[in-house]
N, C-alpha and C positions, 0 to 999 in steps of 0.2 A: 151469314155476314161475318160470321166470327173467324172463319177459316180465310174470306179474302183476306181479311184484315191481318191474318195471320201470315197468309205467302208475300204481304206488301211488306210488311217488318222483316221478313226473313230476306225478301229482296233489299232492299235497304240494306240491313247489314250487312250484305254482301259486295253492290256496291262500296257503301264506306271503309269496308276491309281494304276492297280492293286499292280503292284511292289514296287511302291513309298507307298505308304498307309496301304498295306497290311500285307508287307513283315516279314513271319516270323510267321505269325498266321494262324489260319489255322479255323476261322469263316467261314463258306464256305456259310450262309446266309445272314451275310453281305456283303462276297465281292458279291456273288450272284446278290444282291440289289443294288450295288454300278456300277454294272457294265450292269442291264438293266437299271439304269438309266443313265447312259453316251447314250445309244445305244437310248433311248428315247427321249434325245434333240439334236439328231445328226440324226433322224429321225424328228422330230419336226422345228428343223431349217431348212431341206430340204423342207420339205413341207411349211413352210412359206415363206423360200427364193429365193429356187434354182430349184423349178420344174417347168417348163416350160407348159407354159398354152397351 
């Protein structure tokens, strides 16, 4: 349960990155870039913090 709950947050912020930052333009490699980097310290933080040995 803890891990959906965890990609539904990571999705969220990615969404609201996107919309907040984005909005209106239509860079499709920066939002691109903006948004595997969200998904890489939400990846990053799990494995540093939250995976269970």
């Amino acid at each position: 349960m803890g891990g959906v709950l965890y990609v539904l947050v990571m999705a969220a912020v990615v969404v609201a990155s996107d919309l907040l930052f984005f909005r209106g333009k239509t860079w499709f490699w920066e939002r691109l870039a903006a948004n595997v980097g969200v998904v890489l310290l939400f990846g990053a933080f799990y494995f540093r913090f939250l995976r269970s040995s």
